[in-house]
C-alpha positions in Angstrom: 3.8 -17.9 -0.5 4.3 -19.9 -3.6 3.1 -19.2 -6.9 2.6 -22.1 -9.3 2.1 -19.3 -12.2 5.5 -17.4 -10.6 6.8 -20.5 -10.8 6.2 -21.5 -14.3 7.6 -17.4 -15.5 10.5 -17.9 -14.0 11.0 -21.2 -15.7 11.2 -23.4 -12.6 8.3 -25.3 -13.3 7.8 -26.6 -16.8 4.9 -25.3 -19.4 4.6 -25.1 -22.7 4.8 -21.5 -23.6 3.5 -20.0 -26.7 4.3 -16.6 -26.4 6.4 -14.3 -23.7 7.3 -10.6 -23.3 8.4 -8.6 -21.2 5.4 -7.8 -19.3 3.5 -10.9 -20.1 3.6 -15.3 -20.3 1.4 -17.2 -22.6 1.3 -21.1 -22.2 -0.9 -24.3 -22.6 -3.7 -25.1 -19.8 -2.0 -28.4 -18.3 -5.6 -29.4 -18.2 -7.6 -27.5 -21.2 -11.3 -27.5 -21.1 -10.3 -27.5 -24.9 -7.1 -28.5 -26.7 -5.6 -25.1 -27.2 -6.8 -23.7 -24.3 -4.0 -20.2 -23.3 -3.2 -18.8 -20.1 -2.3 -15.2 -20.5 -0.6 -13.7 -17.2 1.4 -10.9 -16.0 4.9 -11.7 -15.3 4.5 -9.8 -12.2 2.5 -11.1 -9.4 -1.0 -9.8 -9.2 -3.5 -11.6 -7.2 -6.7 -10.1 -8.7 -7.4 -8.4 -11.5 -8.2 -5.0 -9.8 -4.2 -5.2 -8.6 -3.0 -4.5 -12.0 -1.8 -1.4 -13.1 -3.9 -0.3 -15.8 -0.7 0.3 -18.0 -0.6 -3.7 -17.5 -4.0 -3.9 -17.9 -3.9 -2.8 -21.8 -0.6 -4.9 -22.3 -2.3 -8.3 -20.9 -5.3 -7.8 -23.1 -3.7 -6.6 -26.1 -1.8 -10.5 -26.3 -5.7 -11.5 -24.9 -6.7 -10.2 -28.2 -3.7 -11.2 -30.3 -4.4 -14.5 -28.7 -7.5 -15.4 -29.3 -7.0 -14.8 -33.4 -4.1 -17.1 -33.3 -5.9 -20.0 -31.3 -8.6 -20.0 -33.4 -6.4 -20.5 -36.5 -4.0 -22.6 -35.0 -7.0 -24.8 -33.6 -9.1 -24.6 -36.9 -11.7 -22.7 -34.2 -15.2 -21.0 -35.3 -14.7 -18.8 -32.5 -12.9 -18.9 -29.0 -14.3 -18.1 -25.1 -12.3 -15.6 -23.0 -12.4 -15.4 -19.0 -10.7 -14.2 -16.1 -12.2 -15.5 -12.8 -12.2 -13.3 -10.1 -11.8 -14.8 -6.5 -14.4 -17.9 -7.1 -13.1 -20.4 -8.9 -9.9 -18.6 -9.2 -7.7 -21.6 -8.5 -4.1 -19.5 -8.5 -4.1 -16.5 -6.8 -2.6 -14.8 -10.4 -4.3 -12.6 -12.5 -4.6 -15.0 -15.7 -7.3 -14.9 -18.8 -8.5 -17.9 -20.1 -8.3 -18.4 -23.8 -10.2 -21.3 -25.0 -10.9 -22.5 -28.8 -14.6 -23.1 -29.6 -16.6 -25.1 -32.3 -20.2 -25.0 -32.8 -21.8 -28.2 -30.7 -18.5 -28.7 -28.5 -20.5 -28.5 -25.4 -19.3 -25.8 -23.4 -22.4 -24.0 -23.3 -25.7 -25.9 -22.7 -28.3 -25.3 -20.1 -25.5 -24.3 -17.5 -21.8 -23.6 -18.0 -19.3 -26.7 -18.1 -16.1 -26.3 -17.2 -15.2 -30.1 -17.6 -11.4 -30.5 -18.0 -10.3 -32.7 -21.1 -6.0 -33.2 -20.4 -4.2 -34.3 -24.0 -4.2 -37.7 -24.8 -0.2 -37.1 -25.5 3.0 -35.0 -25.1 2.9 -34.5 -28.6 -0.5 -33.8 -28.3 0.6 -31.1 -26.4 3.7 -30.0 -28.6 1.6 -30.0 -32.0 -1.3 -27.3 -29.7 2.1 -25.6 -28.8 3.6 -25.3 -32.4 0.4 -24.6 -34.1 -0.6 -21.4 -31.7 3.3 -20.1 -32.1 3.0 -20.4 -35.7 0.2 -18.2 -36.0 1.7 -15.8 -33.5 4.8 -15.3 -36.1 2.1 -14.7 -39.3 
């Protein structure tokens, strides 16, 4: 069974990767719901989160937490939205957390939930996300 995530760890599929350990991957959402928006997976395969050993567990959500401070800064952010879906609307069968960049009024949150995709305008769109999230990783 193929693993696009797998896939992407292993460096056989292109991504633009802002951190990596190793026990875990950081890189861009190829379609963000915000510019900025993180993966953060194991670099082992886990299909759900209840799969991961809970020595994992702490490592995935200590880069989580470093993560979410870094996109924020990098993405001038007031605050940022983590999730990890769990079987619905978990489109790769890969443990991964969601770290997305918010801003008062950016329309995530309304009446209901949107998770309406916005891709980057550019690759160096992209590369300028990329740069800014690794910067703040190294401060």
């Amino acid at each position: 069974m193929s693993c696009v995530f797998c896939d992407i760890i292993a460096e056989s599929v292109p991504a633009y990767t802002v951190y990596s350990d190793s026990s875990v991957v950081a890189f861009l959402d190829h379609r963000p719901l915000m510019p900025g928006h993180v993966l953060v997976v194991p670099r082992g395969h886990y299909a759900l989160l209840a799969d991961l050993p809970p020595s994992l567990t702490c490592e995935l959500f200590l880069v989580v937490q470093r993560m979410t401070t870094a996109v924020e800064r990098a993405m001038h952010a007031d605050g940022s939205f983590v999730a990890a879906n769990i079987k619905v609307s978990q489109s790769v069968p890969h443990v991964h957390v969601h770290v997305v960049p918010r801003r008062k009024g950016d329309g995530l949150f309304g009446k209901t939930f949107q998770w309406t995709r916005h891709p980057y305008p550019s690759e160096a769109a992209i590369r300028e996300a990329q740069n800014a999230i690794r910067h703040e990783l190294q401060e």
